[in-house]
C-alpha positions in Angstrom: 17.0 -7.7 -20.2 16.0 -4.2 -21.8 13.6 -3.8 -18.6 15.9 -4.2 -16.0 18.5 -2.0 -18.1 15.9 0.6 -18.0 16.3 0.5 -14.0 19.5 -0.4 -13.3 21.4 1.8 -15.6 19.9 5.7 -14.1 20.8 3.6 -10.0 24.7 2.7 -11.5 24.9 6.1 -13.6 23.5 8.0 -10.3 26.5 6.1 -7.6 28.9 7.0 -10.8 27.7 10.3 -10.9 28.6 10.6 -6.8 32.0 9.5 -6.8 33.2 11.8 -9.9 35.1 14.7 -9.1 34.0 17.6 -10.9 31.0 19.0 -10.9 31.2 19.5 -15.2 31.7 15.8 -15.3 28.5 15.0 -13.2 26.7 17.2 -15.4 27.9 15.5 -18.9 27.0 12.0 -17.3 23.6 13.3 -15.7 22.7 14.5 -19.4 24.4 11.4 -20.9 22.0 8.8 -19.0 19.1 10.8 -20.0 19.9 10.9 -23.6 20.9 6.5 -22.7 17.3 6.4 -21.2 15.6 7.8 -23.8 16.8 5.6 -26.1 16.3 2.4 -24.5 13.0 3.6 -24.2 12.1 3.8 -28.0 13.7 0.4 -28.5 11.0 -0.4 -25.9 8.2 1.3 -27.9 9.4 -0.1 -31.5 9.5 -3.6 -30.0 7.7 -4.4 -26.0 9.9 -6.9 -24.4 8.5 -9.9 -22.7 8.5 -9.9 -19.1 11.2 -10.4 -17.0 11.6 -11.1 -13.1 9.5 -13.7 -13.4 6.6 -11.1 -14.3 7.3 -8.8 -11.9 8.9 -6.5 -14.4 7.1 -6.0 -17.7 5.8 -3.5 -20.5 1.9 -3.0 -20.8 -0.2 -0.3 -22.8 -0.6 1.5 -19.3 3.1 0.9 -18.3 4.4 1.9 -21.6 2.1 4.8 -21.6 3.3 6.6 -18.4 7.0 5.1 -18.8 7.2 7.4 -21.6 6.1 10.3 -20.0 8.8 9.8 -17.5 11.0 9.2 -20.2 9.9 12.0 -22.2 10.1 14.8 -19.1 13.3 13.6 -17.6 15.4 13.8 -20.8 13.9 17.7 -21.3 14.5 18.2 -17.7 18.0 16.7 -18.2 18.6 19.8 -20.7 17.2 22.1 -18.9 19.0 21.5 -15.5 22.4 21.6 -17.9 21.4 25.8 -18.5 19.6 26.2 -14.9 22.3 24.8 -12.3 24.5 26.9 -14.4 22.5 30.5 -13.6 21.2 29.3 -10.1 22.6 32.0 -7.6 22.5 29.4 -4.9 24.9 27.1 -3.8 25.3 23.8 -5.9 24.7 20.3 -3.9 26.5 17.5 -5.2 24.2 15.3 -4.3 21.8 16.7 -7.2 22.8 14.6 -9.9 22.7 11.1 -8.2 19.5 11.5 -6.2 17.2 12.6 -9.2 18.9 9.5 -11.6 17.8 7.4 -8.2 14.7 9.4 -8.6 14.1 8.5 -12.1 15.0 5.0 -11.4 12.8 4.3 -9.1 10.0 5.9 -11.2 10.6 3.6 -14.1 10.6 0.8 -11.7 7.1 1.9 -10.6 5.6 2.1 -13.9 6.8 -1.5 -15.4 6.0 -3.5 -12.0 3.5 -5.8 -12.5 3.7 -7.1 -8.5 1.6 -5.2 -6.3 4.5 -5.7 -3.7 7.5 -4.4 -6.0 4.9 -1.2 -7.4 4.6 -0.4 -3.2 8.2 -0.5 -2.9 9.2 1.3 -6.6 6.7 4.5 -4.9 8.4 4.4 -1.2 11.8 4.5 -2.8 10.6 8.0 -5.4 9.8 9.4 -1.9 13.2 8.8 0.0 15.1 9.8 -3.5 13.1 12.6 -4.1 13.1 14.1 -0.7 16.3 15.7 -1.0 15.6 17.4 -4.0 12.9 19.2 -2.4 15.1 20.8 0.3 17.6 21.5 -2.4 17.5 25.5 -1.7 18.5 24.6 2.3 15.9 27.1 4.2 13.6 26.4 6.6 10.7 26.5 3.7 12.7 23.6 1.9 13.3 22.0 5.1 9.6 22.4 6.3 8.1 21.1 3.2 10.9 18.1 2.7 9.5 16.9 6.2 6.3 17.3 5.6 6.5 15.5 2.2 8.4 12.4 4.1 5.6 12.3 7.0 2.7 12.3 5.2 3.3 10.6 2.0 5.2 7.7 4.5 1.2 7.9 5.8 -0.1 7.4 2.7 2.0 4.7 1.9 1.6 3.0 4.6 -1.7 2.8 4.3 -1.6 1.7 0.6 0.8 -1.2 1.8 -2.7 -2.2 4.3 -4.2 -2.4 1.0 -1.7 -4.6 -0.4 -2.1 -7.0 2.1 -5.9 -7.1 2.0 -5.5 -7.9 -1.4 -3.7 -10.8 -0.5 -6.6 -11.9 2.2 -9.2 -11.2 -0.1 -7.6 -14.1 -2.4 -9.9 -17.4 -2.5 -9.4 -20.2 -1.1 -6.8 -22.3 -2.9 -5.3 -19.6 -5.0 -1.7 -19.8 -4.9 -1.4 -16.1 -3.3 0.6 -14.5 -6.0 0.6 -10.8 -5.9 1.3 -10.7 -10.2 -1.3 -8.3 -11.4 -2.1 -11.2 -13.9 -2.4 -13.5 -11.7 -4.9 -11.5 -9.6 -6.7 -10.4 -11.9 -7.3 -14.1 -13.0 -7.9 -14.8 -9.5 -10.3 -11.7 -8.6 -14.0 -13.3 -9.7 -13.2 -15.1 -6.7 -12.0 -13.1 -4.6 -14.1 -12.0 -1.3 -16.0 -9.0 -2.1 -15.4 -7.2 1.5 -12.0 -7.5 1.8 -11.4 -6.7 -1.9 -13.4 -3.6 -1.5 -11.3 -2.5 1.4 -8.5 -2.9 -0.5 -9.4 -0.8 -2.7 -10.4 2.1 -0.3 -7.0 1.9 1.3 -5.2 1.6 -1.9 -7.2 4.9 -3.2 -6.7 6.9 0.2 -2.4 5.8 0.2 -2.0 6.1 -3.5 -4.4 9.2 -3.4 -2.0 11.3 -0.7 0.7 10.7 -3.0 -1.2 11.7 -6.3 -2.2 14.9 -4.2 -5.8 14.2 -3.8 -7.3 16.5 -1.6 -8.1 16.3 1.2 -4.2 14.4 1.7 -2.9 16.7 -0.7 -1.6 19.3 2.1 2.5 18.1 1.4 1.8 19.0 -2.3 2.0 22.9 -2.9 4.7 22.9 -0.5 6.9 20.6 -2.1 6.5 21.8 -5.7 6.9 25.3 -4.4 10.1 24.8 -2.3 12.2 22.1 -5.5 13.9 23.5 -8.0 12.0 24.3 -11.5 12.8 20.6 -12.8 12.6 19.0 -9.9 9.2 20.6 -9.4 8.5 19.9 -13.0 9.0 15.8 -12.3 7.3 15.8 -9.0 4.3 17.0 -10.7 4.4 15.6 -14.5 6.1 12.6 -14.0 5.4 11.3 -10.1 1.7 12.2 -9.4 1.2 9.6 -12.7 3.2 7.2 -10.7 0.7 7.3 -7.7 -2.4 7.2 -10.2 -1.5 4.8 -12.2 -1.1 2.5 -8.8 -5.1 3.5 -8.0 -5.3 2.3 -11.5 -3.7 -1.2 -11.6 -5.9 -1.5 -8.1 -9.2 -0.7 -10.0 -8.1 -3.5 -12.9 -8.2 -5.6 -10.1 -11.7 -4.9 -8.8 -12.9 -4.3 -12.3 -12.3 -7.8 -12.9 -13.9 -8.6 -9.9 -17.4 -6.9 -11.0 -17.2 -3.9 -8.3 -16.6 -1.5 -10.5 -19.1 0.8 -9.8 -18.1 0.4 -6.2 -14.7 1.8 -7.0 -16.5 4.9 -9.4 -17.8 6.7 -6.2 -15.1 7.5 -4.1 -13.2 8.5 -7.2 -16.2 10.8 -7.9 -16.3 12.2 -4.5 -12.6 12.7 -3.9 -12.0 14.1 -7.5 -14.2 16.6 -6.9 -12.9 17.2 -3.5 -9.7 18.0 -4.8 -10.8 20.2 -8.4 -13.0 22.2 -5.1 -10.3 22.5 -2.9 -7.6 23.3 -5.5 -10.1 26.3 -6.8 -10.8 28.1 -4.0 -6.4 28.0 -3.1 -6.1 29.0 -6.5 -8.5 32.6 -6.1 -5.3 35.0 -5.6 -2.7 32.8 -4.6 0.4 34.8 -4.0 3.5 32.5 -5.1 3.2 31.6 -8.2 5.3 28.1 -7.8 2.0 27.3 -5.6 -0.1 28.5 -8.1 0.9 26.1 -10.1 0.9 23.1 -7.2 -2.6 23.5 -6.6 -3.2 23.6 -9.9 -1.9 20.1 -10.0 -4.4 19.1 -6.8 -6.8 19.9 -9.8 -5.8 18.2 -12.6 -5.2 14.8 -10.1 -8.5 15.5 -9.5 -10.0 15.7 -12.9 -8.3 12.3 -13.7 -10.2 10.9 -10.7 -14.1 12.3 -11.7 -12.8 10.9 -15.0 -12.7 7.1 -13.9 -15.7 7.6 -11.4 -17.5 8.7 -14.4 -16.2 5.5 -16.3 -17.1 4.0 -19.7 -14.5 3.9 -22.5 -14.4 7.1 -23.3 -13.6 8.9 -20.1 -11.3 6.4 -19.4 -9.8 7.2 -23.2 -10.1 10.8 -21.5 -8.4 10.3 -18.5 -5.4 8.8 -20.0 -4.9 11.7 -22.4 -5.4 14.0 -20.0 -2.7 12.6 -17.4 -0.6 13.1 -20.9 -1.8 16.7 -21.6 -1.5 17.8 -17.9 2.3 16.5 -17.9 3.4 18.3 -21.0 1.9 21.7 -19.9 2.6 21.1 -15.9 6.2 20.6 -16.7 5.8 23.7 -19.4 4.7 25.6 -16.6 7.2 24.9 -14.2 10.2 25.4 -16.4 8.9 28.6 -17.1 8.6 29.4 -13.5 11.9 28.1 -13.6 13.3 31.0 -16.0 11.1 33.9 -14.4 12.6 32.8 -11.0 15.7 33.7 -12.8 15.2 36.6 -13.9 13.1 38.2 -11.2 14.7 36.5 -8.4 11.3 35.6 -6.2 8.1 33.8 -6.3 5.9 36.7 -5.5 2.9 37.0 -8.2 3.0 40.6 -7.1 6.9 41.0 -7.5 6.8 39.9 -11.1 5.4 42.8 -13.4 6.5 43.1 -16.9 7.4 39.9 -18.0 6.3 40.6 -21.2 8.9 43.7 -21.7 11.7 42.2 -20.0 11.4 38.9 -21.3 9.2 38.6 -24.4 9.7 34.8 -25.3 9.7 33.9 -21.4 6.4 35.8 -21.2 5.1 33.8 -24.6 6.0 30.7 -22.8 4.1 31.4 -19.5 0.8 32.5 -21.4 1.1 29.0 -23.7 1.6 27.1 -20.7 -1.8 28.5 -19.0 -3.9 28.7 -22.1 -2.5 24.7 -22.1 -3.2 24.1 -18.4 -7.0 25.7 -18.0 -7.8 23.6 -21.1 -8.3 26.6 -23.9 -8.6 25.6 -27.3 -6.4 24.5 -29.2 -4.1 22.8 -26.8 -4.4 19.2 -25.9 -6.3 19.6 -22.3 -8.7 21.0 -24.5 -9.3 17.8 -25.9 -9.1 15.4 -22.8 -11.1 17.6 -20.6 -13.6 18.1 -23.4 -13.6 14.1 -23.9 -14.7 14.0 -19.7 -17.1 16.2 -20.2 -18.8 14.5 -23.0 -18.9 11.3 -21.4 -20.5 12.6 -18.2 -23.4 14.1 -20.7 -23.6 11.4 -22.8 -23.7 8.9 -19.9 -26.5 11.3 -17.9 -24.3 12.6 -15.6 -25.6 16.2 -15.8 -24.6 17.2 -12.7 -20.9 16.0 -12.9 -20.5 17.6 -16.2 -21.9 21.2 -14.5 -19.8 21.1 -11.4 -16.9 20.0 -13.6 -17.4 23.3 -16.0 -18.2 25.3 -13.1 -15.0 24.5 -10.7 -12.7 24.8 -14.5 -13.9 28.4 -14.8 -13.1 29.0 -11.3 -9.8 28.0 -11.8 -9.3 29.8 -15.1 -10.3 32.9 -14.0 -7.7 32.3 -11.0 -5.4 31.5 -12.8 -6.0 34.0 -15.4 -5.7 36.9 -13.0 -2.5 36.0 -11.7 -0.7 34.9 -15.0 -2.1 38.7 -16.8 -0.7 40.4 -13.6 2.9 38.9 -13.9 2.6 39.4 -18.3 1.5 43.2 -18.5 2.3 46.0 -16.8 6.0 48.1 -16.5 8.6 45.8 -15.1 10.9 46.7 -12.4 14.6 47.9 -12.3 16.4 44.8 -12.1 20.2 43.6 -13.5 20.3 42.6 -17.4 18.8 39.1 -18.2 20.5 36.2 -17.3 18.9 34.5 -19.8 21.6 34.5 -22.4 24.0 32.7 -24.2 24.0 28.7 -24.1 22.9 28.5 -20.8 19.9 30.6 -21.5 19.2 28.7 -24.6 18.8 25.6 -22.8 16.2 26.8 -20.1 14.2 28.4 -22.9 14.4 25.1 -25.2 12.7 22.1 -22.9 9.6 24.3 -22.9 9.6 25.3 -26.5 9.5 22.1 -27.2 6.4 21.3 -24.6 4.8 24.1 -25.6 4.6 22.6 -29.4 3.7 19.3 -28.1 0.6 20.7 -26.3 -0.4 22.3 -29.4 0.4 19.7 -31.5 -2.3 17.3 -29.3 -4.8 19.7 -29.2 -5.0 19.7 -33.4 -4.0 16.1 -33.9 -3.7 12.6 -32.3 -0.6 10.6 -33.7 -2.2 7.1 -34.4 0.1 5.2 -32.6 -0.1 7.3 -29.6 -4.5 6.7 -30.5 -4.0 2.9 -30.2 -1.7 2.8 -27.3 -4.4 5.0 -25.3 -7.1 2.8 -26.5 -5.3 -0.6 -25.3 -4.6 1.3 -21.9 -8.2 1.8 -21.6 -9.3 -1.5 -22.6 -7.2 -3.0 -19.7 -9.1 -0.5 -17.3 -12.3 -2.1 -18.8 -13.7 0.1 -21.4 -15.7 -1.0 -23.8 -17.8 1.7 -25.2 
């Protein structure tokens, strides 16, 4: 029962975690189920579990793949927190600790269901767990953007529940009307071809709004702006996979159904939508928590021209890239996390210096945006470079232009903004903050991302090679 440990043990920790008394103890037992988590999650790895729940719960190559980036980016976010809460001028909440283990919960739920009714429900409850976080701070931004992520992802989900049940009336005739993946993907050849299809257009437009497609990605920069640096760092690491990979179990379904190039042009068009949108917000963007949220918008969308392109290896592409874009997302957010620290605001322009003041901050920032805008040798380097070659290669020479052209765009964007905050004198401000253990623990989580960035970018672990490759053969590659 190592699965439903896996999502019953953050929920129990979390209502623990709410009736403690001291806010030290929370802390200890919010880093304790993190470190629990992790480890039940390599026993997972060493040796995948059957399925339990009947099938509803269970441990695939895509499930496994995105369970341990959840895995992987809660645990650092559990350290960091530890160091951050501690140095956070404002005041503490108590219910931090319990709603982001509900949060995790809920996330790990998401990416082992194997019932197209339990995944809707796992991705509604990250949105009512999560919400709180966002308006953590208390100000009308936080409250703004918390409402705003509740309305319209609430949209977006309803509307992916419409595909659910079209699904279900796109089932022949005689099928028992089991909503197991397996069991419809088994059941798709026969499915009817109109309903299916709307299906899937509903389940890309509800999924999409809470991946952050543009054009529903308007609750997006607000949200990651407004949480707090690991929040922020989980909302857009950890979560946006959530919402992708439930476009992806939707296109295993019409893949086995022969529509897949139905289901490659919408991705096309609304991955494209987004990388467009996401580049023109980016062009001097003045808070640099948004910065990095529209940056996001883009990556979500590069995953989607990815599997519109289609073949084996953008889809090998696509799935190391949602792995490269988490490690240096959640780089860049803790970062942001630390300069918020010592500067005190999210202004691009009220940042100046960071190099001076903070010299290993400032190393951090500039690794996490060579990372992020794909610059050799980091591991978006690879992925995006893997996309492009399979546009080329499969004719696509038009995808593979816009796609370079809109990544320059954002570079440069991104560029300016990042050398503004870098170079230059900084201003009077107190000491550091960033000392002692409490520093060490903020600086730490994205030391370590920053390594594993580089590490991907110069070599692919085999294991990590074949688990990709079986994630993309049950997506339908096969060249």
């Amino acid at each position: 029962m190592i699965l439903t440990a896996l999502v019953a043990v953050p929920a129990a920790v979390g209502v623990l975690t709410w009736l403690l008394p001291t806010r030290p103890v929370r802390r200890v037992a919010f880093l304790a189920a993190g470190l629990l988590q992790a480890a039940l999650v390599t026993k997972v790895f060493l040796a995948p579990p059957p399925p339990e729940w009947g099938g509803a719960l269970g441990a695939d190559a895509l499930g496994l793949l995105f369970l341990g980036i959840v895995t992987l980016l809660f645990s650092l976010g559990a350290v960091y927190t530890f160091g951050y809460m501690s140095l956070h001028r404002h005041p503490r909440r108590r219910y931090y600790v319990p709603t982001i283990l509900f949060f995790l919960s809920s996330m790990t739920l998401a990416v082992l269901s194997r019932h197209v009714g339990l995944f809707w429900v796992a991705l509604e409850a990250t949105t009512l767990s999560s919400a709180t976080l966002i308006y953590f701070d208390r100000s009308e931004k936080s409250l703004e953007a918390a409402w705003k992520y509740l309305i319209l992802c609430s949209v977006g989900i309803a509307l992916a529940l419409a595909g659910t049940f079209f699904i279900a009336l796109a089932l022949p005739p005689g099928a028992e009307g089991s909503l197991l993946l397996d069991s419809l993907i088994a059941a798709a050849p026969g499915m009817a071809p109109a309903w299916l299809k709307t299906a899937f257009l509903f389940l890309l437009v509800g999924y999409g709004t809470k991946m952050g497609l543009a054009p529903m990605h308007t609750w997006l920069p607000d949200a990651h702006a407004e949480a707090p640096s690991p929040v922020s760092a989980l909302l857009s690491g950890a979560l946006l996979n959530c919402a992708f990979l439930g476009i992806l179990r939707a296109f295993q379904i019409v893949n086995a159904a022969g529509l897949e190039e139905f289901a490659r042009k919408p991705l096309l068009v609304l991955g494209f939508v987004s990388m467009g949108t996401a580049a023109a917000f980016l062009i001097r963007q003045p808070d640099y928590k948004r910065l990095l949220a529209y940056s996001s918008v883009e990556h979500m969308g590069i995953l989607a021209v990815a599997m519109g392109i289609g073949g084996g290896t953008a889809v090998f592409g696509a799935l190391l890239h949602a792995l490269n874009h988490s490690l240096a997302k959640a780089l860049l957010f803790f970062a942001a996390g630390a300069v918020f620290l010592l500067y005190h605001t999210k202004s691009v322009a009220g940042v100046t210096g960071l190099g001076r003041r903070a010299p290993f901050v400032a190393v951090l920032v500039v690794a996490g945006f060579l990372a992020i805008t794909g610059t050799p040798p980091f591991g978006p380097f690879i992925s995006e470079l893997t996309i492009l070659l399979a546009a080329i290669s499969g004719g696509h020479y038009w995808v593979a232009a816009l796609f370079l052209l809109l990544l320059a765009v954002a570079f440069a964007a991104m560029g300016a903004a990042v050398l503004g905050m870098v170079f230059g004198e900084p201003p009077e401000l107190p000491p550091s903050t960033l000392r002692g253990w409490e520093g060490a623990l903020v600086l730490a989580p994205p030391a370590v991302l920053a390594v594993a960035s580089l590490v991907l970018g110069l070599y692919l672990p085999g294991k990590l090679n074949a688990l990709l490759k079986a994630a993309a053969l049950l997506l339908g590659a096969r060249s």
